[in-house]
ZAMI-189943 format. One record per atom (N, C-alpha, C): x, y, z; residue number from 0; residue in three letters; atom name. Coordinates in Angstrom, 1 decimal. Example, Ala and Ser with C-alpha at 12.3 -4.5 7.8 and 13.67 -1.06 7.14 Angstrom:
BEGIN
       u       v       w    k    r   a
    13.2    -5.7     7.8    0  ALA   N
    12.3    -4.5     7.8    0  ALA  CA
    13.2    -3.3     7.8    0  ALA   C
    12.8    -2.2     7.1    1  SER   N
    13.7    -1.1     7.1    1  SER  CA
    12.9     0.0     7.9    1  SER   C
This chain:
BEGIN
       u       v       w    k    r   a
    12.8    24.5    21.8    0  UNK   N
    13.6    23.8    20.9    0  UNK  CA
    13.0    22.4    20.5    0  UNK   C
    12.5    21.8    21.4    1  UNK   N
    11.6    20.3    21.0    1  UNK  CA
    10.6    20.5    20.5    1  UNK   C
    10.1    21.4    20.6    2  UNK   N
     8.6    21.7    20.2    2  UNK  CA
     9.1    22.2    18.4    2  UNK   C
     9.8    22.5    18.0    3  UNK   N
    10.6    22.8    16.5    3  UNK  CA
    11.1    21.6    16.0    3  UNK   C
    11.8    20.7    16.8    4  UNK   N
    12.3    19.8    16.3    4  UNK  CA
    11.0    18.4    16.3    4  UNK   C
     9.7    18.6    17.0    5  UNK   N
     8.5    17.7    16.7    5  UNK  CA
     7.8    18.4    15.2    5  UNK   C
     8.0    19.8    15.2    6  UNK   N
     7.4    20.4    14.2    6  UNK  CA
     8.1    19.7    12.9    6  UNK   C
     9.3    19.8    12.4    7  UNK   N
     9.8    19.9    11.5    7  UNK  CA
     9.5    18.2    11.2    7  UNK   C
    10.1    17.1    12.4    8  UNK   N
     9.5    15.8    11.9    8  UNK  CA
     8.3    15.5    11.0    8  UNK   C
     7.0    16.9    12.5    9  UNK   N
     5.9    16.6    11.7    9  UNK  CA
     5.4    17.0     9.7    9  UNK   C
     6.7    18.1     9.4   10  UNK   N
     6.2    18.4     8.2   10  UNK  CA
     7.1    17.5     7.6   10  UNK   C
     7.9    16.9     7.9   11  UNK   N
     8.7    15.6     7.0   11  UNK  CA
     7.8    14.4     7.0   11  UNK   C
     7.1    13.9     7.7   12  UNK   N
     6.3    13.3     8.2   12  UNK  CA
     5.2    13.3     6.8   12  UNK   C
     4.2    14.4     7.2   13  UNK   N
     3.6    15.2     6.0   13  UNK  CA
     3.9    15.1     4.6   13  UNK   C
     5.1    15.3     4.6   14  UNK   N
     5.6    15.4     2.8   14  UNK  CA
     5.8    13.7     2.1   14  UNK   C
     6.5    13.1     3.6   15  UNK   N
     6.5    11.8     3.0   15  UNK  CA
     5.1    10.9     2.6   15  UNK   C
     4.2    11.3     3.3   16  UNK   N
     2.8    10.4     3.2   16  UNK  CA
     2.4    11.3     2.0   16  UNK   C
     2.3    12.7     1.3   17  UNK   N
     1.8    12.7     0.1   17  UNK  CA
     2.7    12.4    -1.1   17  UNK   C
     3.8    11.8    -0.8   18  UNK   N
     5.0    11.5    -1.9   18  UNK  CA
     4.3    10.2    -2.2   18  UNK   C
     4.6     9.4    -0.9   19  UNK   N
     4.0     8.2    -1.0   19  UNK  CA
     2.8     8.2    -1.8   19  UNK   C
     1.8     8.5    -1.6   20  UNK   N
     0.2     9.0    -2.0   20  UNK  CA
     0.2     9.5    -3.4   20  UNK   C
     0.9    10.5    -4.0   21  UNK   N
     1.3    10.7    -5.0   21  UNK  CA
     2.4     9.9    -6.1   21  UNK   C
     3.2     9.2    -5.5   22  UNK   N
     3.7     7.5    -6.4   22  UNK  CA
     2.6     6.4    -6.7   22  UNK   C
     2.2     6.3    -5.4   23  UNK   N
     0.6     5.3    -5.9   23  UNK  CA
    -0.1     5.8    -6.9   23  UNK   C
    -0.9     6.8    -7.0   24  UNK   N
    -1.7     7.2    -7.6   24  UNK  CA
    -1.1     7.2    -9.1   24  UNK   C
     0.6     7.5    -9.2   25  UNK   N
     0.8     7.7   -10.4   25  UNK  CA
     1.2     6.2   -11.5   25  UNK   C
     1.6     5.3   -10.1   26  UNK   N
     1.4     3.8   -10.6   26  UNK  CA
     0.3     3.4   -11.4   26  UNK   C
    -0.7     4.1   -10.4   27  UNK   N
    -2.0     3.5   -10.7   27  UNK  CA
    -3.0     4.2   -12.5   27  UNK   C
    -2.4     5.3   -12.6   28  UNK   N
    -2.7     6.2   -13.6   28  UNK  CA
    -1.6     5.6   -15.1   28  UNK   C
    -0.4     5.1   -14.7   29  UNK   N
     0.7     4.8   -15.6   29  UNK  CA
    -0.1     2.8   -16.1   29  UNK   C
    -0.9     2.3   -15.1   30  UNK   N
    -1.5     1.2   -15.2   30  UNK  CA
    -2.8     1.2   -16.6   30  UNK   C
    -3.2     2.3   -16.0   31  UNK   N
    -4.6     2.7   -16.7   31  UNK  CA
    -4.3     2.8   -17.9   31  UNK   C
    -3.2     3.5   -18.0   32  UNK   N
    -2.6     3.9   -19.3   32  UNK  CA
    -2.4     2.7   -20.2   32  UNK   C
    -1.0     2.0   -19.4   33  UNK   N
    -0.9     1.1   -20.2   33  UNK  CA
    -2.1    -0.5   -20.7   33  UNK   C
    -3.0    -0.2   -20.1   34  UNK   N
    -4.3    -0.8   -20.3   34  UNK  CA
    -4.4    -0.4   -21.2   34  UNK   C
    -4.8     0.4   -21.7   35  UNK   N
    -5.6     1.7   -22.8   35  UNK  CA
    -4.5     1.4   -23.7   35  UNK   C
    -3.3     1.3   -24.0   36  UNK   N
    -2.5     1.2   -24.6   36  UNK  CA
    -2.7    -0.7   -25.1   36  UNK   C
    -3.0    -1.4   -24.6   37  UNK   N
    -3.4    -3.0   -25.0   37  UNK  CA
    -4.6    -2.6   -25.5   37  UNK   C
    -5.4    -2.1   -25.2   38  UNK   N
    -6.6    -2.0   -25.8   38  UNK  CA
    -6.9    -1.6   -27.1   38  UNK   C
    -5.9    -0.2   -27.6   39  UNK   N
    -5.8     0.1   -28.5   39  UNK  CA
    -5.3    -1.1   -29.6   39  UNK   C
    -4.3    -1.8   -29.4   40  UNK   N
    -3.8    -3.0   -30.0   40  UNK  CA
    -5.0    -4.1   -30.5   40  UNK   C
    -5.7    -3.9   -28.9   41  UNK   N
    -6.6    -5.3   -29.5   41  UNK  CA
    -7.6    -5.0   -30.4   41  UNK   C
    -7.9    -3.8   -30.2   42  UNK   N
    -9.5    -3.3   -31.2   42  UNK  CA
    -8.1    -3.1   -32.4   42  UNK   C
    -7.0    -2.8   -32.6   43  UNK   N
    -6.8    -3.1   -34.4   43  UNK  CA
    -6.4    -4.2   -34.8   43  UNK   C
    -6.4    -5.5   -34.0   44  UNK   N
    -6.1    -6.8   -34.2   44  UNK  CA
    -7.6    -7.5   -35.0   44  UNK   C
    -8.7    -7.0   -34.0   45  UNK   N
    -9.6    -7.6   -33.9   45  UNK  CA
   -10.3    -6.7   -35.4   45  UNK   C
    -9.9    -5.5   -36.0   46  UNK   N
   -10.6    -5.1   -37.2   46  UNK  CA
    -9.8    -5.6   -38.0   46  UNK   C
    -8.2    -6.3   -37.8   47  UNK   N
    -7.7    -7.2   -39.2   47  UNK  CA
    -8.4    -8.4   -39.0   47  UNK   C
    -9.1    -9.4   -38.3   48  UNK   N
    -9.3   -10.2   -38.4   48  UNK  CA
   -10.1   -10.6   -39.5   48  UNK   C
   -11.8   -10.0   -39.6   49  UNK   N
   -12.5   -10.5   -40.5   49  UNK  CA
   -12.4   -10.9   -41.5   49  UNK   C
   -10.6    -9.7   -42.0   50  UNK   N
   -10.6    -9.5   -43.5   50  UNK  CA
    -9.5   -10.7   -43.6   50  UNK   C
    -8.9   -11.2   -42.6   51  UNK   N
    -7.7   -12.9   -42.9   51  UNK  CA
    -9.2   -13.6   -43.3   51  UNK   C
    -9.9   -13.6   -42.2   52  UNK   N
   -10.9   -14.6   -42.3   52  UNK  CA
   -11.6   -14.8   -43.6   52  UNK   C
   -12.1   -13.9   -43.9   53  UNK   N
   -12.8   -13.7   -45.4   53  UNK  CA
   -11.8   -14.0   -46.8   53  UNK   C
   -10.2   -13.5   -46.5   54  UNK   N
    -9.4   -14.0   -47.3   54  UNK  CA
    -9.4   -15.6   -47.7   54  UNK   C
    -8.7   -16.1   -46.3   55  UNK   N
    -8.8   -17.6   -46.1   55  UNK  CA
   -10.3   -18.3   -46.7   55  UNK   C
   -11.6   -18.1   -46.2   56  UNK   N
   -12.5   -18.2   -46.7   56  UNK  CA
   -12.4   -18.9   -47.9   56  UNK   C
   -12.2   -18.5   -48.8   57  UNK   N
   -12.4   -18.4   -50.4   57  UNK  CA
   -11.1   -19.6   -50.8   57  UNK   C
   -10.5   -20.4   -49.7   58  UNK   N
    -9.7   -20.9   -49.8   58  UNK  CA
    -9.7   -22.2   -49.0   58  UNK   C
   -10.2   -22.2   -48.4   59  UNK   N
   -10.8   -23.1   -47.6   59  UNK  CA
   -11.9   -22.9   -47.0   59  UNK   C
   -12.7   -23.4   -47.6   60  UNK   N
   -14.2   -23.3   -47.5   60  UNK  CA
   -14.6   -24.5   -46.4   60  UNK   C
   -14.0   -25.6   -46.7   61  UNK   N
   -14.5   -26.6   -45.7   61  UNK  CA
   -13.9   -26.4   -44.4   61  UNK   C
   -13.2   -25.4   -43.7   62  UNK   N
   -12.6   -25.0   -42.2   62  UNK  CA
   -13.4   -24.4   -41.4   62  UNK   C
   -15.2   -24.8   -42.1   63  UNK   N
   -16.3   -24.0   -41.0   63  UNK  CA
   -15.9   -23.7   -39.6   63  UNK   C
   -15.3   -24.8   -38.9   64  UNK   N
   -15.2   -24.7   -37.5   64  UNK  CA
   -14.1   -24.0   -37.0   64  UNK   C
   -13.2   -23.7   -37.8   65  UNK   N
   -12.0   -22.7   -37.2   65  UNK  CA
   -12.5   -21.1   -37.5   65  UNK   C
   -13.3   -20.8   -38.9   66  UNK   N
   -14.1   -19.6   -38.9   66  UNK  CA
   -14.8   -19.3   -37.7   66  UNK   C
   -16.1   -20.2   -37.3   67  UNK   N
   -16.5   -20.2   -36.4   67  UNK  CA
   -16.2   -20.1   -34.8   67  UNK   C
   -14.6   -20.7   -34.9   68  UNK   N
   -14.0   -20.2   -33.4   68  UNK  CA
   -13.1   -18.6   -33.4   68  UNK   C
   -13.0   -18.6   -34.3   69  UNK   N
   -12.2   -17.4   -34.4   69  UNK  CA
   -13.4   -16.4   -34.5   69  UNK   C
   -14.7   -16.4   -35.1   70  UNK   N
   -16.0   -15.2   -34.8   70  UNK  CA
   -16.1   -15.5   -33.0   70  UNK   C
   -16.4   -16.4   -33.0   71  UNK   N
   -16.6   -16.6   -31.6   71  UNK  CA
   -15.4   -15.8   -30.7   71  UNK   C
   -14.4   -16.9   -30.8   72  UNK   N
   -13.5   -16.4   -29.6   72  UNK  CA
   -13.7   -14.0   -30.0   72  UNK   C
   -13.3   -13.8   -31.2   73  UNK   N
   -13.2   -12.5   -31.1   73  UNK  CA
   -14.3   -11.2   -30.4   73  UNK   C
   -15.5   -12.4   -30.8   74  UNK   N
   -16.7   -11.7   -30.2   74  UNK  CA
   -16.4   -11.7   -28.5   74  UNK   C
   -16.0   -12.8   -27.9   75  UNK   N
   -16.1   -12.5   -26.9   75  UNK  CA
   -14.8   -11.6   -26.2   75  UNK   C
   -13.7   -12.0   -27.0   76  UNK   N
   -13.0   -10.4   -26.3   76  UNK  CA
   -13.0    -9.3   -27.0   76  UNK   C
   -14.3    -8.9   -27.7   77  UNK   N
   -14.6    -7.9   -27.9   77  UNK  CA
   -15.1    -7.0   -26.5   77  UNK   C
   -15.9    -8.2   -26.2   78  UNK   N
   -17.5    -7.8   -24.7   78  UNK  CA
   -16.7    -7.8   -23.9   78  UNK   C
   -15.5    -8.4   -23.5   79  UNK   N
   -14.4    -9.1   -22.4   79  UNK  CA
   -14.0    -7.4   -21.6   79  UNK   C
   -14.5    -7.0   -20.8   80  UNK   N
   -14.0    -5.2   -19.9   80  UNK  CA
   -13.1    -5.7   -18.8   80  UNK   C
   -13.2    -6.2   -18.2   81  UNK   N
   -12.0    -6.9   -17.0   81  UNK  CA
   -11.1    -7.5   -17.4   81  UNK   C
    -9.9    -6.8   -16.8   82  UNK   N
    -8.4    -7.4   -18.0   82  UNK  CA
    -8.5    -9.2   -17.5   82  UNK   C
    -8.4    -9.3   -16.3   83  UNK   N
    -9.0   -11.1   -16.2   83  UNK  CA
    -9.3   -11.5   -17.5   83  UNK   C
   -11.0   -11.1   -17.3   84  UNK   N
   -11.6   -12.0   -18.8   84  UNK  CA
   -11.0   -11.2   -20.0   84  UNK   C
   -10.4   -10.7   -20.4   85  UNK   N
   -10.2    -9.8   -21.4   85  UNK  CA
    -8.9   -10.6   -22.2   85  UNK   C
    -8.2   -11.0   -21.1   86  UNK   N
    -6.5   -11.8   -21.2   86  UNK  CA
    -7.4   -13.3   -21.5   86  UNK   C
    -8.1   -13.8   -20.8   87  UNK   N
    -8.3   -15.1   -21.6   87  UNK  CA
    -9.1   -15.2   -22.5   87  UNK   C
   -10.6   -14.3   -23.2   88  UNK   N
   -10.7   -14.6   -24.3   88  UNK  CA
    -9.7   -14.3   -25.5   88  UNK   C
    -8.6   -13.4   -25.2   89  UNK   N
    -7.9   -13.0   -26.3   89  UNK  CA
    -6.9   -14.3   -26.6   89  UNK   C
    -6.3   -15.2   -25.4   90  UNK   N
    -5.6   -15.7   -25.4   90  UNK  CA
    -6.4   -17.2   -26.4   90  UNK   C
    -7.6   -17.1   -25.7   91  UNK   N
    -8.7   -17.9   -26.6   91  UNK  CA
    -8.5   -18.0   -28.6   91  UNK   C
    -8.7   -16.4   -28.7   92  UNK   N
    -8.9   -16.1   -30.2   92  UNK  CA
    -7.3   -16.1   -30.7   92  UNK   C
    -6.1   -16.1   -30.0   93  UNK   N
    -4.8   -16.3   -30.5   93  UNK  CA
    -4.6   -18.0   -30.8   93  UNK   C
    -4.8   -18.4   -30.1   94  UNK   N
    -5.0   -19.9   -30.5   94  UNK  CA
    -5.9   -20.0   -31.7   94  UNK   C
    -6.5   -19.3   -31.8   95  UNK   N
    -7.6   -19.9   -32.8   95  UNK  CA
    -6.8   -19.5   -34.3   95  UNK   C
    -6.6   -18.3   -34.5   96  UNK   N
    -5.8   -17.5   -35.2   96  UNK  CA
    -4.4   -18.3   -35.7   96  UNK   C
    -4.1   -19.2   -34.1   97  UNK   N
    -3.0   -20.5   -34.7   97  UNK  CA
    -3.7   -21.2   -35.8   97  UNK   C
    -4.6   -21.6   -35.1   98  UNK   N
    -5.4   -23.0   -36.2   98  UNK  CA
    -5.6   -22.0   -37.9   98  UNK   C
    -5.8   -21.0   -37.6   99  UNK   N
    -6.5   -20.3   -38.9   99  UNK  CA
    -4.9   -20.7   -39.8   99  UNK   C
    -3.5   -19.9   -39.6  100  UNK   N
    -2.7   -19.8   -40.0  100  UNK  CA
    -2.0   -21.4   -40.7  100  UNK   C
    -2.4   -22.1   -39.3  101  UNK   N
    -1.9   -23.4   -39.6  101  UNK  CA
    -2.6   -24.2   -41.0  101  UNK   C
    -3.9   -23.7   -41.0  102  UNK   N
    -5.2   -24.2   -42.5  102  UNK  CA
    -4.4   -23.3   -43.8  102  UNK   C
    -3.8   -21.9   -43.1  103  UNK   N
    -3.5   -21.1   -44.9  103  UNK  CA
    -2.2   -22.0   -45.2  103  UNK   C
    -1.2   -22.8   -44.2  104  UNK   N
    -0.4   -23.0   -44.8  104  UNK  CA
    -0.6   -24.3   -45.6  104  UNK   C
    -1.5   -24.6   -45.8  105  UNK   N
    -1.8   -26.1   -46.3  105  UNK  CA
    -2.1   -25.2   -47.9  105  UNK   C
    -2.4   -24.2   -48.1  106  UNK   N
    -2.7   -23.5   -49.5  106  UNK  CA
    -1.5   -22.7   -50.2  106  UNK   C
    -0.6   -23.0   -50.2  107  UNK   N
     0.1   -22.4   -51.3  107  UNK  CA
    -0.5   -21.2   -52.0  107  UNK   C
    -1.5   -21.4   -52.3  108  UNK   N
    -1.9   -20.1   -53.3  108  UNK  CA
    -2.5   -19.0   -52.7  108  UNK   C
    -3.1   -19.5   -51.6  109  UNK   N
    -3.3   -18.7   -50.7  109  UNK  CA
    -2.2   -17.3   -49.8  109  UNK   C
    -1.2   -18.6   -49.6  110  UNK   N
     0.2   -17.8   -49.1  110  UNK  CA
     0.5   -17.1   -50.5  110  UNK   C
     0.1   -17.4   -51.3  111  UNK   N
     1.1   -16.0   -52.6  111  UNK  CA
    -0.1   -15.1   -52.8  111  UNK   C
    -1.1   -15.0   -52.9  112  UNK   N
    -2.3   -14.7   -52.3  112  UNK  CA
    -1.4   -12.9   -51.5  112  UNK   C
    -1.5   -11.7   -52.9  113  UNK   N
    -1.0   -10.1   -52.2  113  UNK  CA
    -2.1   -10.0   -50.8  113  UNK   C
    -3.4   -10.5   -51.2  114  UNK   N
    -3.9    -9.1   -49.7  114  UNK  CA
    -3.5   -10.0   -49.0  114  UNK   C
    -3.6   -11.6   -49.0  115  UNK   N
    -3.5   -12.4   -47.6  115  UNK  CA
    -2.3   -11.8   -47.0  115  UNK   C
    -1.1   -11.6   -47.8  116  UNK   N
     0.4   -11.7   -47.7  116  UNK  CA
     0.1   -10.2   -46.7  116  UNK   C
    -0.6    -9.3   -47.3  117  UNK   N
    -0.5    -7.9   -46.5  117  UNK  CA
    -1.4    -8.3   -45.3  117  UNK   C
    -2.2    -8.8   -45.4  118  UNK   N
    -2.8    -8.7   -43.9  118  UNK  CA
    -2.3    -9.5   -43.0  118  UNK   C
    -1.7   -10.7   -43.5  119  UNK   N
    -0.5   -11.4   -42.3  119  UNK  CA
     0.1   -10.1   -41.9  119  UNK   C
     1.0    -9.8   -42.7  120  UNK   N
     1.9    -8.7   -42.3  120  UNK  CA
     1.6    -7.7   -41.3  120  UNK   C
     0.5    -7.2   -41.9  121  UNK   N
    -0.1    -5.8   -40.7  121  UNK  CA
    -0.4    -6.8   -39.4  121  UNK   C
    -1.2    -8.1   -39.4  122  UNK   N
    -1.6    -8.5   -38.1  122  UNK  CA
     0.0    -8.9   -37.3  122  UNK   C
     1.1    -9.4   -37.9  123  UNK   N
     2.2    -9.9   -37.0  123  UNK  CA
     2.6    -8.3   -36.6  123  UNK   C
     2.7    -7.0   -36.9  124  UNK   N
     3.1    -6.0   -36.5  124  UNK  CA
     2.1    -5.5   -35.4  124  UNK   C
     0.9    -5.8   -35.1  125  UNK   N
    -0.3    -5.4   -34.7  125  UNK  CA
     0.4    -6.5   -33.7  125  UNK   C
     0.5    -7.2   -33.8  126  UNK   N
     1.0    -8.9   -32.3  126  UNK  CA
     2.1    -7.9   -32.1  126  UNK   C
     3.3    -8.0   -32.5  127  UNK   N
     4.5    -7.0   -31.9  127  UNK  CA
     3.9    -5.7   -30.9  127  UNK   C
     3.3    -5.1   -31.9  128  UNK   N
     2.6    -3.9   -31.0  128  UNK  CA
     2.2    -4.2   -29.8  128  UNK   C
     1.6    -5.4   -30.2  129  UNK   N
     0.7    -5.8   -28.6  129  UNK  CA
     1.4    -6.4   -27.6  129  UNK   C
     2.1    -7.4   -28.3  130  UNK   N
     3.3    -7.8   -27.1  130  UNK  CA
     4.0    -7.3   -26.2  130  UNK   C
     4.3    -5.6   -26.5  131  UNK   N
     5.2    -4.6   -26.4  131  UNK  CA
     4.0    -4.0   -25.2  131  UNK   C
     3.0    -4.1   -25.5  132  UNK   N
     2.1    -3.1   -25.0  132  UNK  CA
     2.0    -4.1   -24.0  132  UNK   C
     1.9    -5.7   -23.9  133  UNK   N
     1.5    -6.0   -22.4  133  UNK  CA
     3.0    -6.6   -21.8  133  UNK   C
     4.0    -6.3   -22.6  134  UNK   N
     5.4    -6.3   -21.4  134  UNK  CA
     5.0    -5.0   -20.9  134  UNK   C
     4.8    -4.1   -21.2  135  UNK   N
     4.9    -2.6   -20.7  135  UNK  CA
     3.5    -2.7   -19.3  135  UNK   C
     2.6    -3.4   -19.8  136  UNK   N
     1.6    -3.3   -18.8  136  UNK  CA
     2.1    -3.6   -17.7  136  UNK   C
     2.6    -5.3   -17.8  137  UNK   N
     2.9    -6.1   -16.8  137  UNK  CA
     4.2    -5.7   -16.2  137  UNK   C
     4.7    -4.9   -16.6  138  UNK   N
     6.2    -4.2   -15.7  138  UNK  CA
     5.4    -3.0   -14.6  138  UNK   C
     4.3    -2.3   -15.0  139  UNK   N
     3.8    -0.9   -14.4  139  UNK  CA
     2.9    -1.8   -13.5  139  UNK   C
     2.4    -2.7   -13.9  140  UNK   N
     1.4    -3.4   -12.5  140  UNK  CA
     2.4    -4.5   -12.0  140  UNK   C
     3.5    -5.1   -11.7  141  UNK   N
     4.2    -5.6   -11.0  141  UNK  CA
     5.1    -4.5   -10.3  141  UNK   C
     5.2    -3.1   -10.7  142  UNK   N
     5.7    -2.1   -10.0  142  UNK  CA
     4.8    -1.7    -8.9  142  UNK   C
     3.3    -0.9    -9.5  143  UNK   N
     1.9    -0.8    -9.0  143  UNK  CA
     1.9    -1.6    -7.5  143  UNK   C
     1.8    -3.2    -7.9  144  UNK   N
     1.2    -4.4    -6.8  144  UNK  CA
     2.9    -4.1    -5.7  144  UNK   C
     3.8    -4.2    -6.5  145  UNK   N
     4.9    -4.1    -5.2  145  UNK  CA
     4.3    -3.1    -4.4  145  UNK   C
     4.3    -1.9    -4.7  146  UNK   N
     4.4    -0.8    -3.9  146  UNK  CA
     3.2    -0.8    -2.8  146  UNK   C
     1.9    -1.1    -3.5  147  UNK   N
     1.1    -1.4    -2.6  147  UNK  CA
     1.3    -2.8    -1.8  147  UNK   C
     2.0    -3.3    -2.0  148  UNK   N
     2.5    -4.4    -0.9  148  UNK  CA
     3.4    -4.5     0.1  148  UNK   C
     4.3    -3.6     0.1  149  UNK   N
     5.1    -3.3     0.7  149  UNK  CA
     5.6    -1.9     1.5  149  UNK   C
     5.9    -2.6     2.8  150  UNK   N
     5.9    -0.9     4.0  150  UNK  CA
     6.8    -0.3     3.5  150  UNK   C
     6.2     1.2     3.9  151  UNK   N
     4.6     1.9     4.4  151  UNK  CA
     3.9     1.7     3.6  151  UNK   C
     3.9     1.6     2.1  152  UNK   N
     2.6     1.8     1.2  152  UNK  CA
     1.4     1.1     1.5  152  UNK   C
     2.1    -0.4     1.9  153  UNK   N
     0.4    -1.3     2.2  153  UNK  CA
    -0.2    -0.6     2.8  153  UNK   C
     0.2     0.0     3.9  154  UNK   N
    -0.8     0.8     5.4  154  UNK  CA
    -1.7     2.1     4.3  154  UNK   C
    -1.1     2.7     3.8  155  UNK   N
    -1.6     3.9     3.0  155  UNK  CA
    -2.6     3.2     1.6  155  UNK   C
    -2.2     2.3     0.9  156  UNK   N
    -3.0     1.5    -0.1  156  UNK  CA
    -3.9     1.0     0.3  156  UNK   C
    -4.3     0.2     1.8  157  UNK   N
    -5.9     0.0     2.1  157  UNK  CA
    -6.3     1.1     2.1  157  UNK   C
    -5.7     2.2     3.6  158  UNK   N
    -6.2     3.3     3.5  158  UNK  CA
    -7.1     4.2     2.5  158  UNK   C
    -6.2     3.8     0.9  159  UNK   N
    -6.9     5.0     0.2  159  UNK  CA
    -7.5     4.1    -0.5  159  UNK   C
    -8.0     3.3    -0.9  160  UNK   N
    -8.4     1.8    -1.5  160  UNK  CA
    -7.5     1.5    -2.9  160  UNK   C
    -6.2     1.9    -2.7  161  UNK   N
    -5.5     1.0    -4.4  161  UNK  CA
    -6.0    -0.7    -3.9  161  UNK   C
    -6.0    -1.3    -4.7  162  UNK   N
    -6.3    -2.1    -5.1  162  UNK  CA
    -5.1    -3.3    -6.2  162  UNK   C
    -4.7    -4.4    -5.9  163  UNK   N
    -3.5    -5.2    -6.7  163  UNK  CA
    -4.2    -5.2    -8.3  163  UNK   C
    -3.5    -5.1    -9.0  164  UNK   N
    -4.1    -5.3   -10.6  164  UNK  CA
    -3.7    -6.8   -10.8  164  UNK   C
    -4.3    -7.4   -11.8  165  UNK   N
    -4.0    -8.5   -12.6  165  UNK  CA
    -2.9    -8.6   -13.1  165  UNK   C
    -2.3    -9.0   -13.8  166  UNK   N
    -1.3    -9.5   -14.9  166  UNK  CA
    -1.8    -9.9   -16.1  166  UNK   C
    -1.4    -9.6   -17.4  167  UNK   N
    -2.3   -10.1   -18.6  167  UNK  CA
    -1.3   -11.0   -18.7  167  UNK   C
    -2.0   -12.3   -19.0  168  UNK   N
    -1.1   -13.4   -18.9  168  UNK  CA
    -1.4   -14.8   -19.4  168  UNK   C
    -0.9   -15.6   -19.7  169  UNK   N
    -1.9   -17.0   -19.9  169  UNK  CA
    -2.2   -17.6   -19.4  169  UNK   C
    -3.4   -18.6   -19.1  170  UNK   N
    -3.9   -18.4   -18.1  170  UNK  CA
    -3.9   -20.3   -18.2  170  UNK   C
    -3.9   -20.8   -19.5  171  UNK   N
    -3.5   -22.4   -19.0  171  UNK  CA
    -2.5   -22.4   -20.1  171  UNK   C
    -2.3   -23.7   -19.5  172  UNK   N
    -0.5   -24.4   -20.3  172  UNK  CA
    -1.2   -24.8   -21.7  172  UNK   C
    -1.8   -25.5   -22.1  173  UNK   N
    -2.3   -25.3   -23.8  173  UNK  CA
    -2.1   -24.6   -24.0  173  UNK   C
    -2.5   -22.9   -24.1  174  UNK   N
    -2.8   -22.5   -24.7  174  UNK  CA
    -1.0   -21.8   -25.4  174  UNK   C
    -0.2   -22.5   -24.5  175  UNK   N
     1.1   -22.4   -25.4  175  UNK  CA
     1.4   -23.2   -26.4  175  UNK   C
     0.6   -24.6   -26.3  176  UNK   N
     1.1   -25.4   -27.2  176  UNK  CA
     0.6   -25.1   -28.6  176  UNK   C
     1.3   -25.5   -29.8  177  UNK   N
     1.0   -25.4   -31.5  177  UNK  CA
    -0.3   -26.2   -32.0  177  UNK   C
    -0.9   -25.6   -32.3  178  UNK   N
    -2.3   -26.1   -32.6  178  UNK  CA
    -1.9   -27.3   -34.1  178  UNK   C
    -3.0   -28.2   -34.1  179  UNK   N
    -2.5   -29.4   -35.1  179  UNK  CA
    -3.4   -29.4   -35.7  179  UNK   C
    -3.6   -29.4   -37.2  180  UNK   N
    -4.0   -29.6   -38.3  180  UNK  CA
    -4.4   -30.3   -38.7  180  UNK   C
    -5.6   -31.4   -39.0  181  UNK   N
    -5.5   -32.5   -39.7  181  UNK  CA
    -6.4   -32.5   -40.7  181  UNK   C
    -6.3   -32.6   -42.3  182  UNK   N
    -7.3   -32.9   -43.1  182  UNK  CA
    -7.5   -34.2   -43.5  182  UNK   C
């Protein structure tokens, strides 16, 4: 009779550590996803950009230095593979994108300006998109990091090596503030 009743612990036992093992893994797969899901966003953010930029261009020709940060900043979260550096150069090139916005609205004709008007448009749905995509990130990796933080899972998360994910997130207080204009 004890030796059935150690058995049956043992296959409860059993079931619970591949339940456990199999929620991690699925955290960790629903993580991945939603990564791939930001990424998708950022590579169609980053193919509207050239064409605001080249719009604007033809309209402000003297804003060399905001063209110039905005090639820059995008180049680098293009190269950016670690959501870390990935989250601040983008956070980088949204700022800059401020400044760009903040130069079209000094143009009136610009703002009536059909493609500019359409490519604003597709990039603020393309920001929505993405916004959406890194609440959704950051809900599946604050779910992810609990579980591997907390017993039993920590014991079984060194064990199998999960690892805590990042947060995509801002990463200084500027980069909230409204960028300023001056001609």
């Amino acid at each position: 009779m004890a030796l059935i009743i150690i058995l049956v612990l043992i296959v409860i036992a059993v079931f619970l550590l591949i339940g456990l093992y199999n929620s991690l893994v699925q955290l960790r797969v629903r993580a991945d996803s939603a990564w791939s899901d930001i990424d998708i966003q950022l590579k169609r953010r980053h193919d509207l950009i050239p064409n605001i930029v080249e719009t604007v261009k033809g309209y402000a020709a003297h804003e060399k230095g905001t063209f110039e940060n905005i090639a820059k900043w995008r180049s680098a979260a293009m190269g950016a593979t670690a959501p870390e550096d990935r989250a601040q150069a983008e956070n980088q090139l949204t700022g800059a994108l401020r400044q760009l916005f903040a130069v079209a609205e000094a143009y009136p004709e610009l703002k009536a300006n059909t493609q500019f008007t359409q490519l604003t448009q597709t990039l603020q749905e393309v920001e929505d998109a993405l916004q959406n995509a890194r609440r959704y990130y950051n809900a599946v990796v604050r779910d992810y990091n609990t579980r591997i933080q907390t017993f039993p899972g920590n014991m079984f998360a060194s064990m199998f090596g999960f690892q805590p994910r990042q947060f995509f997130e801002l990463s200084a207080p500027a980069e909230r503030e409204v960028p300023q204009v001056k001609f």
